[in-house]
TIMI-2910 file (N, C-alpha, C, CB; in pm, 1 decimal, decimal comma, always signed):
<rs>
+----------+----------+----------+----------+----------+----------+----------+----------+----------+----------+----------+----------+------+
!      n_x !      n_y !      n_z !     ca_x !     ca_y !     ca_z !      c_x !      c_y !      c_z !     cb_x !     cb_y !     cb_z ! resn !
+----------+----------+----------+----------+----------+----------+----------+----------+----------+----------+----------+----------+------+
! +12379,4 ! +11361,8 ! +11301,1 ! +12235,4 ! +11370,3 ! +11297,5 ! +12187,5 ! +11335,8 ! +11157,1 ! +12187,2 ! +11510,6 ! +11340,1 !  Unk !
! +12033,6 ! +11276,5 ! +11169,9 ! +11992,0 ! +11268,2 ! +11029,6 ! +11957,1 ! +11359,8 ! +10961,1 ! +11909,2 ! +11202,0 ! +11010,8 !  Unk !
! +11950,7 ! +11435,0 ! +10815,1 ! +11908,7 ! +11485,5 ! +10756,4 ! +11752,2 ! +11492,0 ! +10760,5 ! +11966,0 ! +11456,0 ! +10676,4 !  Unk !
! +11709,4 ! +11643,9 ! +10821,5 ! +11565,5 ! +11610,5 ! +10807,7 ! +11524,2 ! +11672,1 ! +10667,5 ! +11473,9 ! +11672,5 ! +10935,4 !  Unk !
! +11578,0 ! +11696,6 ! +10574,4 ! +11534,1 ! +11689,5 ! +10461,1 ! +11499,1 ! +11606,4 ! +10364,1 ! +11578,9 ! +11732,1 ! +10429,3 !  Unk !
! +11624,3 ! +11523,2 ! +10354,0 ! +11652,6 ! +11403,3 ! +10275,3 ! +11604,5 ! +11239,9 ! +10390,1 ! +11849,9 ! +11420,4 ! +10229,0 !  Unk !
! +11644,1 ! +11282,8 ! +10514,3 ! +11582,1 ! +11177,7 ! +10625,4 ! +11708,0 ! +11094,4 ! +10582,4 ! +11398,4 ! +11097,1 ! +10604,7 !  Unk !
! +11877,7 ! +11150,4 ! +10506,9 ! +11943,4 ! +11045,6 ! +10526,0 ! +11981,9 ! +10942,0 ! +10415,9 ! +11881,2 ! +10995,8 ! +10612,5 !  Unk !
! +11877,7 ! +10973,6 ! +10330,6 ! +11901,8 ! +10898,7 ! +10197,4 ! +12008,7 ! +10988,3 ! +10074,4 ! +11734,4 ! +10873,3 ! +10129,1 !  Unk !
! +12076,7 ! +11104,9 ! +10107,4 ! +12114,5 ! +11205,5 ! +10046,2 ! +12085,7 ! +11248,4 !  +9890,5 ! +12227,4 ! +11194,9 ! +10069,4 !  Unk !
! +12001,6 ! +11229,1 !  +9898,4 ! +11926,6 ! +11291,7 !  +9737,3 ! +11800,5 ! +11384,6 !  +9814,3 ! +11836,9 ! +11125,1 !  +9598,8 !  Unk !
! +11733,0 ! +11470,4 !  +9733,5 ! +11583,4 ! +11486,9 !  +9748,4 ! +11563,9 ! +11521,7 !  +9593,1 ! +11526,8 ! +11614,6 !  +9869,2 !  Unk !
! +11411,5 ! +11510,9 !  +9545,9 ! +11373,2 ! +11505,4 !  +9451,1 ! +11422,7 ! +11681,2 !  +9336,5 ! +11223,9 ! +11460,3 !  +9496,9 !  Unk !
! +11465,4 ! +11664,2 !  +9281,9 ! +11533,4 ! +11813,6 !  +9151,0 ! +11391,2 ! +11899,2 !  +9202,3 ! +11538,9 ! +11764,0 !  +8891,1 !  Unk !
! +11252,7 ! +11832,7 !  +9210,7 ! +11146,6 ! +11968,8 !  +9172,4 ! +11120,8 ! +12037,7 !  +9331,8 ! +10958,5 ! +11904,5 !  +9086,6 !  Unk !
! +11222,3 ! +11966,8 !  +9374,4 ! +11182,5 ! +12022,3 !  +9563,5 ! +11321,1 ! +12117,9 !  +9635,0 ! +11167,2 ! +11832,6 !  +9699,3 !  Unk !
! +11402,9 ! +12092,8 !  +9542,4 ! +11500,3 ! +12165,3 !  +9569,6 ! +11490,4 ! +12380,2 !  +9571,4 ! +11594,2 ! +12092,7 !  +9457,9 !  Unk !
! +11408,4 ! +12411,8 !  +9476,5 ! +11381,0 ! +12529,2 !  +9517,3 ! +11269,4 ! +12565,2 !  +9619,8 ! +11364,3 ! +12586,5 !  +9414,6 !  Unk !
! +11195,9 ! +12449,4 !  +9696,0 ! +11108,1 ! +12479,9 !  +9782,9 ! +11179,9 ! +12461,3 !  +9946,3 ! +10981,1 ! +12387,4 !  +9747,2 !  Unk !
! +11280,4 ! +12391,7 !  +9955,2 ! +11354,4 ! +12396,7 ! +10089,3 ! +11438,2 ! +12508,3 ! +10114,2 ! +11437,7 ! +12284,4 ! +10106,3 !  Unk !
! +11366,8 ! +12546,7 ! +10260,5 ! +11447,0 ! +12655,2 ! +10327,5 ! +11542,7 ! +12600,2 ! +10393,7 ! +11377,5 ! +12740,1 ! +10416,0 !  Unk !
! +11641,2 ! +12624,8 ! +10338,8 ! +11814,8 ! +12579,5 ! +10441,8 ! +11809,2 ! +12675,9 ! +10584,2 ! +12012,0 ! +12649,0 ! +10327,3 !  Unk !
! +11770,7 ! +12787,2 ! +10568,8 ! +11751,8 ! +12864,9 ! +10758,6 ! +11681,8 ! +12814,9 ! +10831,1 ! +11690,8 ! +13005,6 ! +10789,9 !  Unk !
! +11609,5 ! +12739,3 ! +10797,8 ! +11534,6 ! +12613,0 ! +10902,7 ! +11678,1 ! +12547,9 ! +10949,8 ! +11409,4 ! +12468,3 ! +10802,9 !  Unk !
! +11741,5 ! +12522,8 ! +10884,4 ! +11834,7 ! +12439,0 ! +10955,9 ! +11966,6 ! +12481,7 ! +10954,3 ! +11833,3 ! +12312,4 ! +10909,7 !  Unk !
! +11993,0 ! +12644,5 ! +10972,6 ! +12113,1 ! +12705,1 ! +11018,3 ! +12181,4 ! +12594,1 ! +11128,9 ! +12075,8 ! +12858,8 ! +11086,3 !  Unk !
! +12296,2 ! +12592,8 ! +11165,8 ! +12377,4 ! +12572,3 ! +11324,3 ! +12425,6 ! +12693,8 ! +11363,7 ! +12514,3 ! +12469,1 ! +11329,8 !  Unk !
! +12466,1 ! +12704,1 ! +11449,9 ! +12540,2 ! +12778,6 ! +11513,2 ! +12621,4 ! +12783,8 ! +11607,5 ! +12499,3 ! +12828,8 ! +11531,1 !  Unk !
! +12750,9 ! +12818,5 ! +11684,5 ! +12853,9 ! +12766,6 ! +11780,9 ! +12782,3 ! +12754,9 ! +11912,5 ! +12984,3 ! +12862,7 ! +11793,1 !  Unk !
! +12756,7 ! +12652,0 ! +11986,2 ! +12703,4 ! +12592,0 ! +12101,2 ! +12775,6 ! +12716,4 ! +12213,2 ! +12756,7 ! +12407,6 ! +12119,3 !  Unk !
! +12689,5 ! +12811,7 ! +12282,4 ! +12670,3 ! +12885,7 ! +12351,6 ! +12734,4 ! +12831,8 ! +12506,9 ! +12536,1 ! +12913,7 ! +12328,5 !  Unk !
! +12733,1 ! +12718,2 ! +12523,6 ! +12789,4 ! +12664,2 ! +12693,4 ! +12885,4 ! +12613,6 ! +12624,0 ! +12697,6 ! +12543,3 ! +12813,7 !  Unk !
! +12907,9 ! +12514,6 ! +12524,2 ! +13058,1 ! +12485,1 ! +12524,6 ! +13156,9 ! +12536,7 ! +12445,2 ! +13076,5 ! +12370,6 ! +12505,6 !  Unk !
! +13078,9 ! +12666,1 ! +12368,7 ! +13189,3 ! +12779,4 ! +12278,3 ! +13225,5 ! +12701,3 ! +12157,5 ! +13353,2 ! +12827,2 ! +12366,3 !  Unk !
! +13162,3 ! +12569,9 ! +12101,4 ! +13187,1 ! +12490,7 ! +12016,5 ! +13286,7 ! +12369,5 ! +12033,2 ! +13215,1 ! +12562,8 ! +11930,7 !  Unk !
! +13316,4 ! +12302,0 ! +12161,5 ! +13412,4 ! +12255,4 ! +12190,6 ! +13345,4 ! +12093,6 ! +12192,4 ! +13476,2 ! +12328,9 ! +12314,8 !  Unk !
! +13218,4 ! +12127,0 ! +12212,6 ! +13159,9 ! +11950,1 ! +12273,3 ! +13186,0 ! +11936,5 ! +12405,7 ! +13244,2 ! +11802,6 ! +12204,5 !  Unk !
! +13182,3 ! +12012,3 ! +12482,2 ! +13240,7 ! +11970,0 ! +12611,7 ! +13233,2 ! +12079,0 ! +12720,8 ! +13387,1 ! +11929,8 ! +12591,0 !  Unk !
! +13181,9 ! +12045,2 ! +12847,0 ! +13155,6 ! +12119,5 ! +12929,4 ! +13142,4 ! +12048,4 ! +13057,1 ! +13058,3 ! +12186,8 ! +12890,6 !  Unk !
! +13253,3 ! +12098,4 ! +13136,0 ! +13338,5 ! +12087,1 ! +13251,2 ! +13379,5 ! +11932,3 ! +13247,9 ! +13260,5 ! +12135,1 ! +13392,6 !  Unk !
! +13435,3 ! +11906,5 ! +13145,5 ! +13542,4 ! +11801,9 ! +13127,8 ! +13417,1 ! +11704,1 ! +13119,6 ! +13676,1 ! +11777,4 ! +13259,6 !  Unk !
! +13308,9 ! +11724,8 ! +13065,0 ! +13209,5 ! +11612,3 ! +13030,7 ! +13127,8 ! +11614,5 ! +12880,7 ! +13098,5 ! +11617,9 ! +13147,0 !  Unk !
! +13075,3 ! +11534,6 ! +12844,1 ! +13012,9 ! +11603,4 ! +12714,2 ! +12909,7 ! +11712,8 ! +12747,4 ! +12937,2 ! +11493,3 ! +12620,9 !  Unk !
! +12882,9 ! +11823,8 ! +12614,9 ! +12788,6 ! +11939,8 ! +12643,1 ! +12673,3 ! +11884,8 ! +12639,2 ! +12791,0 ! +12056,5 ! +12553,2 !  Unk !
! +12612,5 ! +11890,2 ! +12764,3 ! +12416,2 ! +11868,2 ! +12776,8 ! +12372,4 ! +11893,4 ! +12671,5 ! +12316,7 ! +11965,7 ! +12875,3 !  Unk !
! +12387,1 ! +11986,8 ! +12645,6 ! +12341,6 ! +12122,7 ! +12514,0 ! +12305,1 ! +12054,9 ! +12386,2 ! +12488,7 ! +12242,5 ! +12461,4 !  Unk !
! +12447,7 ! +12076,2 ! +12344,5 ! +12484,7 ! +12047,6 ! +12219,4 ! +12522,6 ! +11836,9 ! +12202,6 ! +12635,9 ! +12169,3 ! +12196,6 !  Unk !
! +12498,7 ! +11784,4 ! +12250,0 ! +12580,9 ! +11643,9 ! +12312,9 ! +12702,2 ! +11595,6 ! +12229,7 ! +12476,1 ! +11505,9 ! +12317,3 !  Unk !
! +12812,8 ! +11735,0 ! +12267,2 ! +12915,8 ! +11705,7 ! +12202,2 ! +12914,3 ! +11708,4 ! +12061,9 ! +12950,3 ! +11602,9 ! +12239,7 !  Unk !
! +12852,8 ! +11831,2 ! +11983,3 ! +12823,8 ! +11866,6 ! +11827,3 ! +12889,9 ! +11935,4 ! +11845,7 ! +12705,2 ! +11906,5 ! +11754,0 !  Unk !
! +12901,3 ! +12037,4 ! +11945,8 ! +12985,5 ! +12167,6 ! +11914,4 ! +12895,9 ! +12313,5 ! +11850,6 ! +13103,3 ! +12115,0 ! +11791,5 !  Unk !
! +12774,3 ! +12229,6 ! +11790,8 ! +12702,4 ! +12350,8 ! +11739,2 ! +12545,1 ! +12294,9 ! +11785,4 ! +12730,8 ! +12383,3 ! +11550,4 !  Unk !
! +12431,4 ! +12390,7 ! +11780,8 ! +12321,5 ! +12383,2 ! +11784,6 ! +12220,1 ! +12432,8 ! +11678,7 ! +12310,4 ! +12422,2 ! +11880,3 !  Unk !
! +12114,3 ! +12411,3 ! +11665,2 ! +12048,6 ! +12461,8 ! +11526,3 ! +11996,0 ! +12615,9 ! +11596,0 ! +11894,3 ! +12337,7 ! +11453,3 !  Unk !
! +12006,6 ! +12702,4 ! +11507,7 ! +12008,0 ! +12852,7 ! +11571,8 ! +11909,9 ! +12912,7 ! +11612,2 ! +12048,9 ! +12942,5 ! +11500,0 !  Unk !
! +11768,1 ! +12866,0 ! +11513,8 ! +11647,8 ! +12889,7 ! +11594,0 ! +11637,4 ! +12883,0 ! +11740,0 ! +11561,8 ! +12809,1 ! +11554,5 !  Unk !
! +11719,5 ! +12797,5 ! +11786,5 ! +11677,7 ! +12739,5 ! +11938,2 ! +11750,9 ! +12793,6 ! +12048,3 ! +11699,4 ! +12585,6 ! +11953,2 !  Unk !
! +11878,8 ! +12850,9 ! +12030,8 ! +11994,2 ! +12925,8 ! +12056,8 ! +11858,9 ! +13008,3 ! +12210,5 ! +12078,4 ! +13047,6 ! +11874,0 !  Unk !
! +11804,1 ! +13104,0 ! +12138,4 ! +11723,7 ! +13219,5 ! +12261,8 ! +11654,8 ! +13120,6 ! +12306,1 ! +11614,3 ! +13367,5 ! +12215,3 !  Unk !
! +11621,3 ! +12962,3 ! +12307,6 ! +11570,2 ! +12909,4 ! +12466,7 ! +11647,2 ! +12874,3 ! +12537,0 ! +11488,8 ! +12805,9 ! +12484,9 !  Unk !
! +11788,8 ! +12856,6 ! +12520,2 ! +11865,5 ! +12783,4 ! +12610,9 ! +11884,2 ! +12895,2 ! +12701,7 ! +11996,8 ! +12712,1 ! +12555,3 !  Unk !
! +11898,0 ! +12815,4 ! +12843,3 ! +11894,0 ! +12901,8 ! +12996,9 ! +12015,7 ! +12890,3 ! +13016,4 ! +11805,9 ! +12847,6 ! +13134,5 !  Unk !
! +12123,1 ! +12949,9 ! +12989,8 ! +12273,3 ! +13002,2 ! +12998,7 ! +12276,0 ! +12986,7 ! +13160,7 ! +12307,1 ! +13181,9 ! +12930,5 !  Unk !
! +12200,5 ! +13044,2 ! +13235,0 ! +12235,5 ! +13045,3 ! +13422,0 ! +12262,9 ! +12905,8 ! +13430,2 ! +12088,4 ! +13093,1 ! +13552,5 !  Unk !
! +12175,3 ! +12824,7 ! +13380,3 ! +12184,6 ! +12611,9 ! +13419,8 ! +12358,9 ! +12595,6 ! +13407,7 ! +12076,9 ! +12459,0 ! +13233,6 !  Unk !
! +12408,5 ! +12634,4 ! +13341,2 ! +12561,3 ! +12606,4 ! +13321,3 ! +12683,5 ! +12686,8 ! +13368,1 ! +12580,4 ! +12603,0 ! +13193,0 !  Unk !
! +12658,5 ! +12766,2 ! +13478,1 ! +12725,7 ! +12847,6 ! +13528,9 ! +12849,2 ! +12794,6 ! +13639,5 ! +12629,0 ! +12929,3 ! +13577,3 !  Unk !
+----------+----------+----------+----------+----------+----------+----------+----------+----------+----------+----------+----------+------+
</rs>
């Protein structure tokens, strides 16, 4: 994925560095595929084969869809 901080160019400016919140962009281990990328021998819907998801988003995913 791209950096939505930097958008990819990997620098951002020295005077912006104490104004970015990095918990905006926690991950965390992908909940249907346990971090694997993969779910039922296909890539994870979810995660599309990252293995992780950004964590804010974690309490919308509908866990029953993948049962």
């Amino acid at each position: 994925k791209e950096c939505p901080v930097c958008q990819g160019e990997g620098t951002v400016d020295a005077r912006d560095i104490e104004t970015i919140d990095l918990h905006l962009f926690e991950q965390k281990e992908c909940p249907v595929c346990k971090g694997s990328g993969n779910h039922k021998i296909k890539e994870c819907p979810v995660c599309q084969g990252e293995g992780t998801v950004d964590a804010r988003d974690i309490e919308w995913i509908d866990l029953s869809e993948f049962r």
